[in-house]
C-alpha positions as CSV (number, residue, x, y, z in Angstrom):
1,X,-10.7,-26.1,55.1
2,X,-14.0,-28.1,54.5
3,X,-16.0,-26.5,52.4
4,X,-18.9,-24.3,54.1
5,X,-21.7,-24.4,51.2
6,X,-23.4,-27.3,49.5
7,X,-26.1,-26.7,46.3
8,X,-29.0,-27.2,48.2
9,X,-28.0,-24.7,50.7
10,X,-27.3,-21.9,48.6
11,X,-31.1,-21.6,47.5
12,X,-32.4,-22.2,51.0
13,X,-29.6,-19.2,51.9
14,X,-31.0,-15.7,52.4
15,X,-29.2,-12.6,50.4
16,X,-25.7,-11.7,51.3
17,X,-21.9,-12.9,51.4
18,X,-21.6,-16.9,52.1
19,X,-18.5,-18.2,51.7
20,X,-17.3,-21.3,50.9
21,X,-13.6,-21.5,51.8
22,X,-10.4,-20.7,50.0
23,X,-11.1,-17.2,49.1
24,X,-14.2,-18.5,47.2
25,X,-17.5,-16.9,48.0
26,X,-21.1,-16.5,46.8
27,X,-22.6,-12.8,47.1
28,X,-26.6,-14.1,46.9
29,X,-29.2,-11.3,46.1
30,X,-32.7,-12.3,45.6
31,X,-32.5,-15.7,43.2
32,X,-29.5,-15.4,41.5
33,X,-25.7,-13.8,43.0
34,X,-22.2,-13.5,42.2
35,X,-19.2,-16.0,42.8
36,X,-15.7,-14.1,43.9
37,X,-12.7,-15.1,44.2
38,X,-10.6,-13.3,47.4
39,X,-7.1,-13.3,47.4
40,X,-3.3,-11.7,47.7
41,X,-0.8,-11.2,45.8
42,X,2.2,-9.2,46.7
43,X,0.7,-8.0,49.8
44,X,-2.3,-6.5,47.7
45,X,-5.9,-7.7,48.6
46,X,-7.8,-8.7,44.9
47,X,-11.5,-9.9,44.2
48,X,-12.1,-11.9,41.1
49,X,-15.2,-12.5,39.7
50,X,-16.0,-16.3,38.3
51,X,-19.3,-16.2,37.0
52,X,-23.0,-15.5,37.7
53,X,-25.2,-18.0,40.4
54,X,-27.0,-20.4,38.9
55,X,-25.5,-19.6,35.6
56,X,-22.3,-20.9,37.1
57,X,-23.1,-23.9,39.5
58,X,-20.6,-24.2,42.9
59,X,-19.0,-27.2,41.6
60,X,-17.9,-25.3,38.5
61,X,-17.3,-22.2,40.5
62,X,-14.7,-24.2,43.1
63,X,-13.0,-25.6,39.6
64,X,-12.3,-22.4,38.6
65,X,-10.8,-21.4,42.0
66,X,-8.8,-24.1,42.2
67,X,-7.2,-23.4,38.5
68,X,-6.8,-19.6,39.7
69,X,-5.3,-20.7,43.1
70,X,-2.6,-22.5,40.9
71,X,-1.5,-19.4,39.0
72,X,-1.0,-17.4,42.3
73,X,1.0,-20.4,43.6
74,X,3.0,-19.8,40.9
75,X,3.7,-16.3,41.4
76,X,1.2,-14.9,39.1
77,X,-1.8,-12.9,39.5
78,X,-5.3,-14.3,38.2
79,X,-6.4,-11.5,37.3
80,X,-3.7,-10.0,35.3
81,X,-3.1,-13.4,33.8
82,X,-7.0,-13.5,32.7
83,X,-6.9,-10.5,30.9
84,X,-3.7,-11.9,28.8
85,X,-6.2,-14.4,28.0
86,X,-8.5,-12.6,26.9
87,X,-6.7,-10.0,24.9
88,X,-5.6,-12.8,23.2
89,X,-9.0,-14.5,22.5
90,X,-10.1,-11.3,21.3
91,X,-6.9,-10.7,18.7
92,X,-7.8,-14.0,17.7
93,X,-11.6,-13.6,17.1
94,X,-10.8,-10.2,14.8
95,X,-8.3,-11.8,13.0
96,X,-11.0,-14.6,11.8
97,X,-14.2,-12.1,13.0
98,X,-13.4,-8.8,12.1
99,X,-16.0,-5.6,13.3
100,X,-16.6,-3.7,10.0
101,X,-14.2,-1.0,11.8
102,X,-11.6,-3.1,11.4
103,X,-12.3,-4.7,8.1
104,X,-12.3,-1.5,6.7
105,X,-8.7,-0.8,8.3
106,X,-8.0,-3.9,6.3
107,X,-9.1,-3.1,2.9
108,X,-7.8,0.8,3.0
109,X,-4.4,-0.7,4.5
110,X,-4.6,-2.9,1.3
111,X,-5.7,-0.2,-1.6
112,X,-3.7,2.8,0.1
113,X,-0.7,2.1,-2.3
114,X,-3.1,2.8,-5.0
115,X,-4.4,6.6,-3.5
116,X,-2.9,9.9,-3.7
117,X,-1.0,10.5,-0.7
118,X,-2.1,7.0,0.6
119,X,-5.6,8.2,0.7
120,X,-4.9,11.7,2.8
121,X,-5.8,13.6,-0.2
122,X,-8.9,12.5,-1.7
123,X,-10.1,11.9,2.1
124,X,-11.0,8.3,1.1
125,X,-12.3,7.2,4.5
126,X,-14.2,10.7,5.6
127,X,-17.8,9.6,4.5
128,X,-17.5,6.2,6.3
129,X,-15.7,7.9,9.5
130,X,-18.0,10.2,9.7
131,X,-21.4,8.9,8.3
132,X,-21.1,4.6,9.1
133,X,-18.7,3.7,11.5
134,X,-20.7,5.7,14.3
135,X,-23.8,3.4,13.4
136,X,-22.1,-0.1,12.1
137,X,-18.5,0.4,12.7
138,X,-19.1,-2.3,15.7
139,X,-20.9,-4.8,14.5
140,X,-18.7,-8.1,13.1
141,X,-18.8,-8.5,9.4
142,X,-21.0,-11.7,9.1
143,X,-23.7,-10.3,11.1
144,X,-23.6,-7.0,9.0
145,X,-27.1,-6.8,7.7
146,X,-29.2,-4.8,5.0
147,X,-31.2,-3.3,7.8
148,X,-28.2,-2.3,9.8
149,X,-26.2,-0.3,6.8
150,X,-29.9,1.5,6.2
151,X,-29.9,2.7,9.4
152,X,-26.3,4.1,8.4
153,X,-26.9,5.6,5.0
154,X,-31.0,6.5,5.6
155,X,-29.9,10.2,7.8
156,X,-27.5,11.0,4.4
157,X,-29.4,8.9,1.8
158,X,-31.9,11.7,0.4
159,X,-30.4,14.8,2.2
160,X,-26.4,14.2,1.2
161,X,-26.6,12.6,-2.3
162,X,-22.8,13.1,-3.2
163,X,-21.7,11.9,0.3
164,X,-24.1,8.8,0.5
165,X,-23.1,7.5,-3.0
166,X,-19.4,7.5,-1.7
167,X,-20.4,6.3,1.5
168,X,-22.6,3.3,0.0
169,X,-19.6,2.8,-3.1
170,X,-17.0,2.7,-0.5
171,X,-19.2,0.1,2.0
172,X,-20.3,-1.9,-0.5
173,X,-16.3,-2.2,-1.4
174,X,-15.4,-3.2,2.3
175,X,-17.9,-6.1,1.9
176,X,-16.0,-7.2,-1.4
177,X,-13.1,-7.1,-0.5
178,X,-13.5,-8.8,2.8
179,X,-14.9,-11.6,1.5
180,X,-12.4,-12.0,-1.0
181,X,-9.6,-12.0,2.0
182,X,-11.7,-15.2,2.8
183,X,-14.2,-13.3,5.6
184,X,-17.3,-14.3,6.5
185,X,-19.5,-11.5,4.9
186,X,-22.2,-10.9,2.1
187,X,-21.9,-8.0,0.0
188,X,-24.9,-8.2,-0.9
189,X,-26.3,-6.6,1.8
190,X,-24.7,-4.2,0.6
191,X,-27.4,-4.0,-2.3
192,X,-30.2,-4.7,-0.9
193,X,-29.9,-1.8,1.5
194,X,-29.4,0.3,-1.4
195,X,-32.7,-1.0,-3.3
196,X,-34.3,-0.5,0.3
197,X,-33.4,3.1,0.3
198,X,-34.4,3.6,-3.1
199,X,-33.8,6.1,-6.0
200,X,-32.7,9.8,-5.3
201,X,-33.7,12.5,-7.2
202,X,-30.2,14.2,-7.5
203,X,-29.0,16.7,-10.3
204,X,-24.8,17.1,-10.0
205,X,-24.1,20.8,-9.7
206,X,-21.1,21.8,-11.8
207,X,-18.2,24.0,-10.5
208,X,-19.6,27.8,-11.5
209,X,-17.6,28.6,-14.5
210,X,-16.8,32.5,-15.1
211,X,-18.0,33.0,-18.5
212,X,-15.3,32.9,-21.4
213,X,-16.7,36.7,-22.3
214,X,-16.4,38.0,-19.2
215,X,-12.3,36.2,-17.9
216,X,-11.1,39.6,-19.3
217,X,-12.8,42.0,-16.8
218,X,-12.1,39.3,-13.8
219,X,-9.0,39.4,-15.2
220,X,-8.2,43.2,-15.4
221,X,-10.1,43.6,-11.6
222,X,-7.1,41.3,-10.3
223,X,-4.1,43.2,-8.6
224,X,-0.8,42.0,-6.8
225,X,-2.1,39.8,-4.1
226,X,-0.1,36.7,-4.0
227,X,-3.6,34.7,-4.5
228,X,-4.8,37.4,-7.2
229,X,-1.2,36.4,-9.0
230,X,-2.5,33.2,-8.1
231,X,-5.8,33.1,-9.9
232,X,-3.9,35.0,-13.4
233,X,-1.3,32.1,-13.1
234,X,-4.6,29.2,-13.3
235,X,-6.6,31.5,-15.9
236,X,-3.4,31.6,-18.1
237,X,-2.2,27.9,-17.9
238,X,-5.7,26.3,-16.9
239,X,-4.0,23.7,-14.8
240,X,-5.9,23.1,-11.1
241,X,-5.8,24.6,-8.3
242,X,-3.4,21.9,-6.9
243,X,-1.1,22.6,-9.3
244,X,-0.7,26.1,-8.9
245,X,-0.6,27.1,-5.6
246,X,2.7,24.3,-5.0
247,X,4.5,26.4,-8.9
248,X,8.2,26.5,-8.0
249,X,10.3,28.5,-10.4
250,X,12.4,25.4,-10.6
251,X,9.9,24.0,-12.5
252,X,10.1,26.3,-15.2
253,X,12.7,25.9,-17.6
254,X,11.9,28.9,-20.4
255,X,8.5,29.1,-21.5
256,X,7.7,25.6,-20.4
257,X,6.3,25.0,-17.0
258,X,7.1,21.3,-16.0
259,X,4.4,20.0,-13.2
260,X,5.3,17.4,-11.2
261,X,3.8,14.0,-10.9
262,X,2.5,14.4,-7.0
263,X,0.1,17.4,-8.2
264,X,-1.6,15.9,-10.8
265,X,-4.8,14.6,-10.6
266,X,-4.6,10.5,-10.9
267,X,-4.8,7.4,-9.3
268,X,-1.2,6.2,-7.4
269,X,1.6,5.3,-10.0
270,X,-0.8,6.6,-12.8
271,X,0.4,10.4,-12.9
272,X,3.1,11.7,-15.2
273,X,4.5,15.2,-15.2
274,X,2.9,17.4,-17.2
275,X,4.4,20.1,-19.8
276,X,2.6,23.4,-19.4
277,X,3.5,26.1,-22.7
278,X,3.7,29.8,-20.9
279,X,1.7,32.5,-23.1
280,X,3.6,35.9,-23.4
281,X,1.5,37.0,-20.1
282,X,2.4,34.0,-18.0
283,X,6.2,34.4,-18.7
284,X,5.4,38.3,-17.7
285,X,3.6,37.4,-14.8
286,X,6.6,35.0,-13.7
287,X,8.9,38.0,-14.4
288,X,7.2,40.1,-11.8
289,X,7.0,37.4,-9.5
290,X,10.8,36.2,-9.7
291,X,11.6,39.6,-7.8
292,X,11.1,36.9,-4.4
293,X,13.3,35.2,-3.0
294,X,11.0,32.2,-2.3
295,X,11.1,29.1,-4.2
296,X,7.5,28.9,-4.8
297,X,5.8,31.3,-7.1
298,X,2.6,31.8,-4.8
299,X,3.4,31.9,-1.1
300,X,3.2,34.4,1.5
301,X,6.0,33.7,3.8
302,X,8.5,32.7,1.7
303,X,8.7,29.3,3.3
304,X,5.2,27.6,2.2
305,X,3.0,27.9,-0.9
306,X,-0.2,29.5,-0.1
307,X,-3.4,27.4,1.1
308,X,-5.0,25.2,-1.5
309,X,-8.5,27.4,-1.0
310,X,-7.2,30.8,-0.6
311,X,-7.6,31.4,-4.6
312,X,-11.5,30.0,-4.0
313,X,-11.5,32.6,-1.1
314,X,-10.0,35.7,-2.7
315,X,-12.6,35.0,-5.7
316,X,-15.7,34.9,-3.2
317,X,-14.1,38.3,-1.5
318,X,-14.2,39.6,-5.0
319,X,-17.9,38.9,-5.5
320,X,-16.8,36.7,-8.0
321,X,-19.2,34.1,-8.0
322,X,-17.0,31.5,-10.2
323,X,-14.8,29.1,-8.8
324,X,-10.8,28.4,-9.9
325,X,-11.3,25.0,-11.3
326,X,-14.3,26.6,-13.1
327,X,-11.4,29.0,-15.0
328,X,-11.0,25.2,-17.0
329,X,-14.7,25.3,-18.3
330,X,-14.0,29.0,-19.0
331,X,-11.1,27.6,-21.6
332,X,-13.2,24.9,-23.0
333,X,-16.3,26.8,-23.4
334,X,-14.0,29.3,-25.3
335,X,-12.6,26.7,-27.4
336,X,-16.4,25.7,-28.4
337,X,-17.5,29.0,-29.4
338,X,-14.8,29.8,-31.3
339,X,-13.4,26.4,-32.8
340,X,-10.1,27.8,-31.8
341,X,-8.5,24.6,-31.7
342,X,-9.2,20.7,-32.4
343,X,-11.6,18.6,-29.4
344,X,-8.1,16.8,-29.0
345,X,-5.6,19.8,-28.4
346,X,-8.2,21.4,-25.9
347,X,-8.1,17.9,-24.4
348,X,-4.2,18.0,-24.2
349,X,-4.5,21.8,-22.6
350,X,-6.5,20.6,-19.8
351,X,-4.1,17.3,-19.4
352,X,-7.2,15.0,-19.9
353,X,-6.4,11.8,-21.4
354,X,-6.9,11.4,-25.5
355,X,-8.0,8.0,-26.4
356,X,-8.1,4.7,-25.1
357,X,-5.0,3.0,-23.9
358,X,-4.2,1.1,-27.0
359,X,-4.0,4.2,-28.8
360,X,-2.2,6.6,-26.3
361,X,0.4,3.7,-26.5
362,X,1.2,5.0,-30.3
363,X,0.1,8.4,-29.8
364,X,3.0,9.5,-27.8
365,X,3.1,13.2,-28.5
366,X,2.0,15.8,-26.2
367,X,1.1,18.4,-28.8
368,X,2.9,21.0,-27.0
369,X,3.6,23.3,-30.0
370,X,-0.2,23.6,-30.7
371,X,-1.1,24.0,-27.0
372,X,1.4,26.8,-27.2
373,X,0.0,28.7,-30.3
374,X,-3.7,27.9,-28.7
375,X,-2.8,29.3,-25.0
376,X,-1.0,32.4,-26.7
377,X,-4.6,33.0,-28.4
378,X,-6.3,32.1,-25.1
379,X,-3.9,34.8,-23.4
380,X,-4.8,37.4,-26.0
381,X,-8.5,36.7,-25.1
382,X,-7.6,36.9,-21.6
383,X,-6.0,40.5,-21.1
384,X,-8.4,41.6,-24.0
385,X,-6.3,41.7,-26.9
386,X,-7.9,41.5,-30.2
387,X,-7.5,37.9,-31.5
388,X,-10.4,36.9,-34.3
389,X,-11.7,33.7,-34.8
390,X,-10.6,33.5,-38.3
391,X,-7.1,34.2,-37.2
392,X,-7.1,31.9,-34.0
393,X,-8.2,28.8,-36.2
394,X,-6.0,30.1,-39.4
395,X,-3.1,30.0,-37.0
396,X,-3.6,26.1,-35.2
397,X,-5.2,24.8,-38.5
398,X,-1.3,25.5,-39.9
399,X,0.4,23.7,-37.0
400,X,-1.7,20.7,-37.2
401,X,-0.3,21.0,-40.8
């Protein structure tokens, strides 16, 4: 078929369809148009678009159909085959061009190993999900700039201090990392946009601790509520929340409660089991709750421990305004006013590391038989007993001896 339009034509052509021949035509509106490829394949009429006019110039648009016209001789369809192409184009511009989206699938996909629960516990990526990615999770890596991550962090900056330190910490990471996977990005952009933002004015607000003089009337106001047994079983051992609520009697062995590895808090491949000594009362709270048949100490249908919050909650229904990890500060607070025990054995209590590495590669001992004569003390305090001073550091001064 000879071909219908010529360049000169098409801008002397008023608006509409002209068509050139072999399915290709020019929909013209105003000065500039479309070109389209027409066409069948398996009995199914398709229009393919090649371009804009005069972007695209009719010798370039006939290439083009003659190149597509080749693929349907061939039994495939343009337009199916194009967006192979381009799929591929684009797998192959992320791999070397990453959005900051995807670089951050990379660098969490690298560190995960590294997290609790690969990340799930601590909620690694919820401050960038939530608070960046809306804003910059789009834009490629190497055109990531300061001004673009302000407009990120600047809603959270002064209003969410705790949230846009992770957010920025976390960011700033990305950027690191990337670059040191060989991408294309600047990091520090990263820091600029921090210095752009500027200082905040931000005091950290401490879990609210019961006071040490007043654990013994929280203590006697609990009853037999699975999470009131729950919140007597963290007073009495002063291990965290995530601790407790998994206990399994299977754990215990005597008066020594053995917590697993997986509900410690640490970093991935840092945490060990941890030795907990049972007071008098925690072996007769256990007693009461062996009378269930459910392998976890704290649970209320026999088949799950209880929710990780439902101590918090039970607390706040008690008008209680301290929190369970606060019962910790409670401990240590007591241990301060009453030098019931050395800095280190209070340490040990709360399974907080003692030392630097060098020496907690000599120091081996866990100093469970003075954490057990301190919690038995710290017990006494607990359910009101009187336990002296004098007599609480008489009694630990002679088993450091």
């Amino acid at each position: 078929m000879k071909n219908k339009l010529t360049s000169i034509g098409i801008k002397k052509a008023p608006g509409g369809v002209h068509r050139d021949g072999d399915g290709l035509q020019l929909e013209k509106a105003g000065d500039g148009g479309k070109w389209v490829y027409r066409y069948s394949h398996l009995g199914k009429r398709r229009e393919m678009g090649l371009g804009s006019w005069p972007t695209v110039g009719l010798a370039d648009a006939r290439r083009m159909r003659d190149e597509w016209k080749g693929e349907l001789a061939a039994g495939r369809d343009p337009i199916t085959v194009r967006k192979a192409q381009r799929a591929v184009e684009v797998a192959a511009r992320d791999r070397s061009d990453p959005t900051f989206a995807a670089a951050l699938e990379l660098v969490f996909d690298a560190r995960k190993a590294s997290l609790r629960g690969d990340g799930t516990r601590g909620k690694w990526m919820s401050q960038l999900t939530h608070h960046v990615l809306p804003s910059i999770g789009h834009i490629r890596i190497k055109d990531l700039t300061r001004h673009d991550i302000v407009e990120a962090l600047k809603p959270i900056w002064h209003k969410m201090p705790p949230t846009a330190e992770k957010a920025y910490v976390r960011l700033h990471l990305v950027l690191k990392e990337a670059q040191l996977m060989g991408y294309d990005c600047n990091p520090l952009e990263a820091v600029a946009a921090s210095r752009i933002l500027g200082d905040v004015r931000y005091k950290p607000t401490p879990f609210e601790a019961t006071p040490w003089q007043k654990i013994p009337d929280l203590y006697a106001k609990l009853g037999n509520l699975v999470t009131e047994n729950c919140l007597r079983w963290m007073i009495l051992t002063c291990v965290r929340a995530h601790g407790c609520v998994g206990a399994r009697f299977d754990e215990i062995d005597g008066d020594v409660w053995t917590v697993p590895a997986e509900r410690i808090k640490a970093a991935e491949g840092k945490a060990e089991p941890f030795r907990v000594p049972l007071s008098s009362e925690a072996l007769r709270v256990l007693e009461r709750l062996r009378m269930t048949d459910s392998p976890f100490l704290f649970s209320q249908d026999g088949r799950k421990p209880i929710a990780h919050n439902s101590p918090a909650t039970r607390l706040t229904n008690l008008k209680e305004a301290g929190r369970p990890h606060g019962f910790r500060a409670s401990f240590r607070t007591w241990v301060q006013d009453t030098e019931a025990c050395s800095w280190e054995v209070s340490e040990m209590v709360l399974g907080h590391a003692v030392g630097n590495k060098v020496e907690r590669a000599y120091a081996r001992s866990d100093l469970l038989d003075r954490r057990r004569i301190v919690m038995e003390a710290w017990a006494r305090h607990v359910t009101g007993e009187a336990a002296t001073t004098s007599n609480v550091v008489s009694i630990t001064k002679g088993a450091a001896g």
